[in-house]
C-alpha positions in Angstrom: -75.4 -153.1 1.5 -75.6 -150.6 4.5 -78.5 -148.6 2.5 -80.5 -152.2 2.2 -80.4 -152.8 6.0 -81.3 -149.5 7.0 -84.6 -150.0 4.4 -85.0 -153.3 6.2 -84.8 -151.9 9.7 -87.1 -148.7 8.9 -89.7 -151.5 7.0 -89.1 -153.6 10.2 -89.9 -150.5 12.9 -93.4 -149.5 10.6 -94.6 -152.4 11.0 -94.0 -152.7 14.1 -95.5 -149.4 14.7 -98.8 -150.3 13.0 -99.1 -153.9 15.5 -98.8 -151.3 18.0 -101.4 -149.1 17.8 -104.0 -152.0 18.3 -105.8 -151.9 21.4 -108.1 -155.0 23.4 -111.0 -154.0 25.2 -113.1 -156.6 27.1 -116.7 -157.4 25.1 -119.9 -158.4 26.8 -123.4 -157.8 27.1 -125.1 -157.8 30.8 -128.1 -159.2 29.1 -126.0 -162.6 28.0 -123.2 -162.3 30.7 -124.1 -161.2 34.0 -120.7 -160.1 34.7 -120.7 -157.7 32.0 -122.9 -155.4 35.2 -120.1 -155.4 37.6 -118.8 -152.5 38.9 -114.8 -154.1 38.0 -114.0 -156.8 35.9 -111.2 -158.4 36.7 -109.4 -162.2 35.5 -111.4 -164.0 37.5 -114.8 -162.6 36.0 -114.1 -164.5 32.8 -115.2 -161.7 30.5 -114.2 -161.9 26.8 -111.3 -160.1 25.6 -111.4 -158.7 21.7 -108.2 -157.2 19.6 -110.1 -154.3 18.1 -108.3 -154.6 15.0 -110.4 -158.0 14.4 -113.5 -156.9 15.3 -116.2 -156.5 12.5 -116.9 -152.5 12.4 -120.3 -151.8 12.7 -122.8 -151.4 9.4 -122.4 -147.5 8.5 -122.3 -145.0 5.9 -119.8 -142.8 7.8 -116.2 -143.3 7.7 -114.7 -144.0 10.9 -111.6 -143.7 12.5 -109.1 -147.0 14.1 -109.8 -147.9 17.1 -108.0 -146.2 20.1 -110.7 -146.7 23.0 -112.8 -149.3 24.7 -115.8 -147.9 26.0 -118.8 -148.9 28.8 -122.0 -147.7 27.9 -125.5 -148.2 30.3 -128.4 -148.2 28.3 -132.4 -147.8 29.3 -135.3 -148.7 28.0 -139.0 -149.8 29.4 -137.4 -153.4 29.8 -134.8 -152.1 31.9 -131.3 -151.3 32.3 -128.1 -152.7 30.0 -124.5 -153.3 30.4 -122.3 -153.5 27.6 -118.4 -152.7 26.9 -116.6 -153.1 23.7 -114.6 -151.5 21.4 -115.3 -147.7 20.8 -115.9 -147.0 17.3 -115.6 -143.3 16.1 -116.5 -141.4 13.1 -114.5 -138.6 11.4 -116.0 -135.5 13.5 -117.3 -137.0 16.2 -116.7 -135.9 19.4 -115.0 -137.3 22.2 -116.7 -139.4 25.4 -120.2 -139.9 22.7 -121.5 -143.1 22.9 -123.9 -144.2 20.1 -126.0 -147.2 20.4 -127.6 -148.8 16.8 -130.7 -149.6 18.8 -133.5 -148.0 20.4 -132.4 -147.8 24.0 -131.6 -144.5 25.6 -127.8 -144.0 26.7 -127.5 -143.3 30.0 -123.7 -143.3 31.1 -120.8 -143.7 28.4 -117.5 -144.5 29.9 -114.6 -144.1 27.0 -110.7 -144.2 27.7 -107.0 -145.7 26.0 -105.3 -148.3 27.2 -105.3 -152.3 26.8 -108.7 -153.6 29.0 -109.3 -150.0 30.2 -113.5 -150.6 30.0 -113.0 -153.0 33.0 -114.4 -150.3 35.2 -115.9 -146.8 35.2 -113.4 -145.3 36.6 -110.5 -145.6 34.0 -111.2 -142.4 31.9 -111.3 -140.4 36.1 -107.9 -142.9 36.9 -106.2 -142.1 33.8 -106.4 -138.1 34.1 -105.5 -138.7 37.8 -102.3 -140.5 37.3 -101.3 -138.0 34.3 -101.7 -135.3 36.6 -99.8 -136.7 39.2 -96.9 -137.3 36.9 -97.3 -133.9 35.4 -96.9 -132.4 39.4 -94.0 -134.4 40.3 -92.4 -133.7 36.8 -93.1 -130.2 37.7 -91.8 -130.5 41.5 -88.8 -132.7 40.1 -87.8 -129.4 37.7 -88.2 -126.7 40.4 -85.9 -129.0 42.9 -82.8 -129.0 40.0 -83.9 -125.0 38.7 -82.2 -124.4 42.7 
């Protein structure tokens, strides 16, 4: 009986591991949404939020990873300039922070980083190694203080 729990409980907690590792990411075009451009999106902006495990993965031959970023990527072309944030989709081998676009428009900025709604601004990936830093000092500071 014990042994049957304990396969329940360890069934239960990879499950619950693999809901986990999902990540949302706010979804837009500047050319259909105007808000999309902003510098910060924020709840009032009414910008669509996606579960990247739903979304349809884009048409390619190459295998790609799950999802574990959102991204914000400006793009160029004769026409002008366009917004767009979404779910970062990454091959086997890529590298990290590349943006590719399945268009013809040049990529001018390509903002990646983790974290539930990160793409709501530039500044998350910048933000994000700030804050780890930070924790990493006082961590640091925190160890010297109990060393003496």
């Amino acid at each position: 009986m014990l042994k049957q729990i304990c396969a329940l409980l360890l069934i239960a907690l990879c499950l619950m591991h693999q809901g986990a590792d999902a990540i949302k990411c706010y979804q837009c075009k500047s050319l259909t949404d105007r808000n999309c451009a902003l510098d910060k999106i924020d709840a009032t902006s009414n910008v669509r939020q996606v579960d990247c495990e739903s979304v349809p993965k884009p048409a390619t031959m190459e295998q790609l990873q799950p999802v574990t970023r959102c991204n914000k990527v400006v793009t160029s072309d004769a026409a002008g300039v366009i917004v767009s944030r979404d779910c970062h989709f990454e091959t086997i081998g890529q590298k990290d922070n590349v943006c590719t676009v399945s268009h013809s428009r040049q990529v001018d900025k390509c903002y990646t980083c983790k974290g539930d709604l990160c793409n709501a601004s530039a500044a998350a990936t910048s933000y994000l190694a700030w804050s780890a830093a930070a924790t990493i000092l006082l961590a640091m500071m925190g160890w010297q203080q109990i060393a003496y």
